[in-house]
N, C-alpha and C positions, 0 to 999 in steps of 0.2 A: 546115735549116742543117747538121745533122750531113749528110745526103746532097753540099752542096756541098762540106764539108771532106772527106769522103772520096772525091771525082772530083776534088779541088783536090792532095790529097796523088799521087796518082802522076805530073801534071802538072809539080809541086813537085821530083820527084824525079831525073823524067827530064830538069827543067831543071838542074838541078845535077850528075847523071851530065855531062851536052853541057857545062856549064859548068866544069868539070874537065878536059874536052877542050880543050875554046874557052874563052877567056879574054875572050869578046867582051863589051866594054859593054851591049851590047843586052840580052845573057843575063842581066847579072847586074843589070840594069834588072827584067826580068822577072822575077827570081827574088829580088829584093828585094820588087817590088810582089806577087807571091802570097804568097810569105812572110808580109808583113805584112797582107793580106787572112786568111790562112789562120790566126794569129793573131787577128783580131779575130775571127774565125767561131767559133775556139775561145771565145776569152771571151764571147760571146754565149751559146754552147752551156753555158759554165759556170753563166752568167745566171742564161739560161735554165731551167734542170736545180734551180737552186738556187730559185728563184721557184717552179718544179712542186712542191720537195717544201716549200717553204712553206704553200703551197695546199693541196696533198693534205692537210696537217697542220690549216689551219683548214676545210677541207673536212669531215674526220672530227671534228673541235671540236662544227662544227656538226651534223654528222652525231648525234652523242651528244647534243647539248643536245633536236635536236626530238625521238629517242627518252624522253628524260627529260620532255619537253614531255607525248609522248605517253601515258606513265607517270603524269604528274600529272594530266592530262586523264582517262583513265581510274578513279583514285582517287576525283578529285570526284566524279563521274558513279555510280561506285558508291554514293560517300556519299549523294550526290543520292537516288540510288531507294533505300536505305535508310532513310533519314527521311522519305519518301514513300511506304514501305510502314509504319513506326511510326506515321506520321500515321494512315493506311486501318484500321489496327488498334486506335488510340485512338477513333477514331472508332467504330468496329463495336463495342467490348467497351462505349464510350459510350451506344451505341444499345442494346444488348444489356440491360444494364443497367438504362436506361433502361424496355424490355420488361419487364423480369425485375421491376421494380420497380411496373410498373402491372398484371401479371399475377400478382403475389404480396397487390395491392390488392382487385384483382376476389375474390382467392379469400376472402380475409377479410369483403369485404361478402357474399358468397354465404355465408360460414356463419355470420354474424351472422343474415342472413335467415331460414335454416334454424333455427337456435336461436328466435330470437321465432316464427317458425311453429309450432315444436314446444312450446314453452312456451302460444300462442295454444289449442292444439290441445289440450293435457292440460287448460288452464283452461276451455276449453268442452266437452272429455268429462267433465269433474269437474262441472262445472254441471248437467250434461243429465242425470248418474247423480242428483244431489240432486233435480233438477226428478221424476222420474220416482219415485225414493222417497217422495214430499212429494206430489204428486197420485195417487198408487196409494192405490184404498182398500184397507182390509182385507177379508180374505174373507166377515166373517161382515157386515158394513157394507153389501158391494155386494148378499148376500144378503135383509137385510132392504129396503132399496131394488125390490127387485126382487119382494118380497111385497107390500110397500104397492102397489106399480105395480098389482097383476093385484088387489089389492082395491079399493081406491082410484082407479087410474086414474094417470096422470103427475102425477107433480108440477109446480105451477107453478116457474117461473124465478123466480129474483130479482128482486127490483125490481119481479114483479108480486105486487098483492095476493093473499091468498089470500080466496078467498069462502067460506061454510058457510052 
């Protein structure tokens, strides 16, 4: 539109130079109808011009809001995988825990074990030192035993008579 108004205005011009010459009907026919063509071209172009920078204006509106869209999208998303990694974490130090708690179990029945082993262990070497006290003869005992033997002959066993 602006390109017709401006091949329309020297048209415009040169009809009204002629028309200042000649006073012809004709001319001032024609130089009334682009006139009033070349006016409404303008107000078009004014429109026009005025409808652009409205647009341009909710153009950038929008322009900002999907940035800010973008903004809040990326906020979420970070929030997102931040309670998404608190969760993996609750979860592990859960687990963890949970280990730490069955392997702090284990160690306690293993030194219970050890404890009654080692108590088992002094109760049957205390035994064994009484048994051995307690069936040891004396020297001078096993001595005569062993004189009777080479006069006498073995002794019977218990429980058998003796004969003479």
């Amino acid at each position: 539109m602006e390109l017709q108004a401006r091949q329309l205005r020297p048209t415009v011009e040169r009809l009204e130079a002629a028309a200042a010459h000649d006073a012809g009907a004709e001319a001032a026919r024609w130089r009334a109808a682009l006139r009033a063509e070349l006016a409404e071209l303008e107000r078009q172009i004014r429109s026009l011009a005025d409808e652009e920078a409205r647009l341009r204006s909710v153009a950038s509106g929008l322009d900002l809001q999907a940035r800010q869209l973008r903004v809040r999208r990326d906020a979420l998303m970070a929030g997102y995988e931040a309670a998404r990694a608190r969760a993996e974490v609750g979860a592990l130090l859960a687990e963890a825990h949970r280990d730490s708690a069955g392997l702090l179990q284990v160690v306690q029945e293993a030194e219970q074990r050890v404890a009654r082993t080692r108590a088992a262990a002094d109760a049957l070497h205390g035994l064994a030192a009484r048994q051995a006290l307690e069936a040891a003869p004396s020297v001078s005992e096993e001595l005569t035993r062993r004189e009777e033997e080479e006069l006498w002959g073995p002794r019977p066993e218990e429980g058998e008579g003796r004969t003479s």
